[in-house]
C-alpha positions as CSV (number, residue, x, y, z in Angstrom):
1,X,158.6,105.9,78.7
2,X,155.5,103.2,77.9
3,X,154.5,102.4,81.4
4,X,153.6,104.6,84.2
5,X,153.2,102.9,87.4
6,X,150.6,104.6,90.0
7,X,149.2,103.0,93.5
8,X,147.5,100.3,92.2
9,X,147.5,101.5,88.8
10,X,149.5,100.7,85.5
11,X,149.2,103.1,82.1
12,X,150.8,101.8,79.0
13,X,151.5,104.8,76.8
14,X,151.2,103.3,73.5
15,X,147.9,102.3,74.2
16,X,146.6,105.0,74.8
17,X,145.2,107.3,72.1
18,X,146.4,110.4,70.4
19,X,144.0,113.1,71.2
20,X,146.2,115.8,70.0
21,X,149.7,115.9,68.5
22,X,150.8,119.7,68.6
23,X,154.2,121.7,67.6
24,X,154.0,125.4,67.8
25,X,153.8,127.3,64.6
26,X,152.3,130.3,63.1
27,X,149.0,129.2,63.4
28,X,149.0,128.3,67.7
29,X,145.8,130.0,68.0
30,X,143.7,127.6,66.0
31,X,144.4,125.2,68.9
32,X,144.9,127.5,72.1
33,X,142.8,130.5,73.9
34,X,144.6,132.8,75.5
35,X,142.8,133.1,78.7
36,X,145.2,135.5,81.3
37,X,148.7,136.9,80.7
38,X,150.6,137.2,77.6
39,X,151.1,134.7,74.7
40,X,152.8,134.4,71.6
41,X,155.1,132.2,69.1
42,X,158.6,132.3,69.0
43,X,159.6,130.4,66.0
44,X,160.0,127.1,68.0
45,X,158.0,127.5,71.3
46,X,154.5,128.8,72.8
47,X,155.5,131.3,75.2
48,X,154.0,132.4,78.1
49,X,154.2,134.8,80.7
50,X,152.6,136.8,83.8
51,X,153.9,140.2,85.6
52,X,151.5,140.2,87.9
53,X,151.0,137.8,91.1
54,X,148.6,135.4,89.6
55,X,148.2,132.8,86.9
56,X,148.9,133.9,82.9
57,X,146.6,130.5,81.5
58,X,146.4,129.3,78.4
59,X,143.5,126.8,77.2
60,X,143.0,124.0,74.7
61,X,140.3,125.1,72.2
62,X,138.9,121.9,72.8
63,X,137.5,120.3,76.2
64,X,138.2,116.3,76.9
65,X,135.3,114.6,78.5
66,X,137.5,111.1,79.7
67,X,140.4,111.3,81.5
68,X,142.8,112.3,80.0
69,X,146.8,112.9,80.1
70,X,149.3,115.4,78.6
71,X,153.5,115.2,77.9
72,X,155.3,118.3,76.5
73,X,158.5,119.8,76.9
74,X,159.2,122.8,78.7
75,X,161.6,125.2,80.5
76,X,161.6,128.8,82.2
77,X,162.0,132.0,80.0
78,X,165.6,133.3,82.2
79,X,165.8,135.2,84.2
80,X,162.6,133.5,85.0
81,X,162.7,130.9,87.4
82,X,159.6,129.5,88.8
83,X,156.3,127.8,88.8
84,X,155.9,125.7,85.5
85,X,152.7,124.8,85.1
86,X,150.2,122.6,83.7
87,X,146.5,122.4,83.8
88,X,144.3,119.3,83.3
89,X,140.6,118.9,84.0
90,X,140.6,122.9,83.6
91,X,137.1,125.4,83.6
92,X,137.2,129.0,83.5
93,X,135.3,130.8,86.5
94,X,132.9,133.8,84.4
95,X,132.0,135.6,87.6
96,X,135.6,136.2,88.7
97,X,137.2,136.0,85.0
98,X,139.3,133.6,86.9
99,X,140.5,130.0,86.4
100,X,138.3,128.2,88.1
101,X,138.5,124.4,89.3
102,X,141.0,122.7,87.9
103,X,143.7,120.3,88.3
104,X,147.7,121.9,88.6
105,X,150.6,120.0,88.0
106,X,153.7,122.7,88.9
107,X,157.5,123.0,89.4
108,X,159.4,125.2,91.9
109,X,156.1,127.1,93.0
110,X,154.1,127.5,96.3
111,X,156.7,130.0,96.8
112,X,159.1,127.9,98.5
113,X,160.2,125.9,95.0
114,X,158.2,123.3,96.1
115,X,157.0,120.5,93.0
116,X,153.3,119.2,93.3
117,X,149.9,118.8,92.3
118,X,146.6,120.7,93.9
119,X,143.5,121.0,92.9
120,X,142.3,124.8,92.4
121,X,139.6,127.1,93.3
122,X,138.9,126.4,96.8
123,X,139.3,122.6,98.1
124,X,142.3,123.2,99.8
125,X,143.9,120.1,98.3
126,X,147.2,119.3,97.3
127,X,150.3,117.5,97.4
128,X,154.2,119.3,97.3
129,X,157.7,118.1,97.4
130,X,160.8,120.1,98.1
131,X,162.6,116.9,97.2
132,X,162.7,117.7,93.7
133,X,164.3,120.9,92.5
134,X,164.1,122.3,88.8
135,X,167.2,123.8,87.5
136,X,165.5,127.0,85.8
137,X,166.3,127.2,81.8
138,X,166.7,123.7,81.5
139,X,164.6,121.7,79.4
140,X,162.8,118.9,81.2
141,X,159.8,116.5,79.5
142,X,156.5,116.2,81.8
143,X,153.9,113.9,81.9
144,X,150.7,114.8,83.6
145,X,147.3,113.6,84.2
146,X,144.7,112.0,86.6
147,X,142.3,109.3,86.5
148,X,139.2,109.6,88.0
149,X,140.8,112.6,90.5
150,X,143.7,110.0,90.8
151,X,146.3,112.5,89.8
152,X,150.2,111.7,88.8
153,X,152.9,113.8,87.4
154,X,156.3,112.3,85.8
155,X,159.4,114.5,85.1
156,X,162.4,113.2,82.6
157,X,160.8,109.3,83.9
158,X,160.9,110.0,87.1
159,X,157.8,109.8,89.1
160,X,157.6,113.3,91.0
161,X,153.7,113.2,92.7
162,X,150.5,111.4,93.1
163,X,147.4,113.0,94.0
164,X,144.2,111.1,95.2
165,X,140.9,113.3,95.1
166,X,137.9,111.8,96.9
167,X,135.8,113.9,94.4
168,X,137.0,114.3,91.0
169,X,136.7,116.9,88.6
170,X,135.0,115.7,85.6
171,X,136.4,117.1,82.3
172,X,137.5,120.4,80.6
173,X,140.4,121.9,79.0
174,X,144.0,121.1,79.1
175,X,146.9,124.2,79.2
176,X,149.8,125.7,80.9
177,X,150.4,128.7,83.3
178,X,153.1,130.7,84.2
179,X,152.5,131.9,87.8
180,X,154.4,135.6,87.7
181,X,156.6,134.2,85.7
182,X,157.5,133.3,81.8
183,X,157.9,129.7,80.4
184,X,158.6,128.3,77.1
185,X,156.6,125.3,75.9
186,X,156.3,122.7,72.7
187,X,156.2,118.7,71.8
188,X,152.9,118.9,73.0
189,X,150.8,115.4,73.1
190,X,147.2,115.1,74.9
191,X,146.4,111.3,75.2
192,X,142.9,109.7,76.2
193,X,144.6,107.2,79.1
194,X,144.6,103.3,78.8
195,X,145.5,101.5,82.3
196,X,144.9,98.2,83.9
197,X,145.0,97.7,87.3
198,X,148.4,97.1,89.2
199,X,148.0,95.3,91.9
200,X,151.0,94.2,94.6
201,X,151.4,92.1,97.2
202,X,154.5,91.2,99.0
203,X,156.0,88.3,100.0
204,X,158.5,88.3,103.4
205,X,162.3,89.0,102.5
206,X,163.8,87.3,105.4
């Protein structure tokens, strides 16, 4: 998939650069901080997982200042069934040892397998579908990102959300979360985003 087509908004792919080009190995926590739950390598994939009722979160070591987007593939750990997760514009909250605000792209979570974006730590905003359904322990590629707080998440070339925040989050660290649950991830690429705008108009069809 080159193009991504957002509300006024066109990214081209290929343009856009390689921040980070990542396949798990031995040596995972040169590039990732375990920052809730449990983490470790498989011998093909990062795997994550969380017992409790809360986010298990994993960060990039490094934080991206521009806006920034992230593909990857990624499945549930079965039995495991819910709330995929990935985290974009990310900061950690020291007074709660908490994630803190942060952007969440996510897969049959909210409790209700609902699919969305919302933006966390206490705005209240976010967007959810029940109109798309992941089938748990299949493997499905994501693409995820915002710019400026205009936020968009693709699954297997299908656009799944868009998100507009009024007030962006600036920055941070990129990752994944398994919300009380266990996920498998790899194929990870973090890209600085190139778009142009998109502009339509129509013209009358009768």
């Amino acid at each position: 998939m080159n193009e991504i087509l957002l509300i006024g908004k066109k990214i081209i792919v290929d343009k856009s650069p390689m921040l980070l080009q990542y396949d798990p190995g031995e040596d995972w926590q040169n590039y990732w901080t375990v920052m809730d739950g449990e983490w470790e390598y498989d011998g093909e994939w990062l795997v994550g997982a969380e017992r409790r009722n809360r986010g298990g979160i994993l960060f990039s070591k490094e934080q991206y200042a521009g806006n920034v987007m992230l593909s990857f593939t990624m499945k549930t750990a079965l039995p495991a069934t819910r709330d995929l997760n990935a985290l974009y514009c990310a900061h950690w909250d020291e007074n709660r040892d908490r994630l803190g605000e942060a952007y969440i792209c996510g897969l049959n979570g909210w409790y209700e397998g609902k699919s969305g974006i919302e933006r966390n730590y206490y705005s209240n905003l976010y967007a959810t579908t029940s109109l798309y359904h992941y089938e748990p322990g299949t493997e499905i590629h994501m693409i995820c990102g915002a710019i400026d707080g205009h936020n968009f998440m693709v699954v297997d070339d299908q656009m799944i959300c868009e998100l507009v925040d009024p007030n962006p989050i600036k920055g941070g660290y990129v990752g994944f979360s398994p919300y009380c649950t266990k996920l498998q991830v790899k194929d990870v690429k973090i890209r600085e985003i190139y778009w142009e705008p998109n502009k339509k108009t129509y013209e009358s069809e009768f």
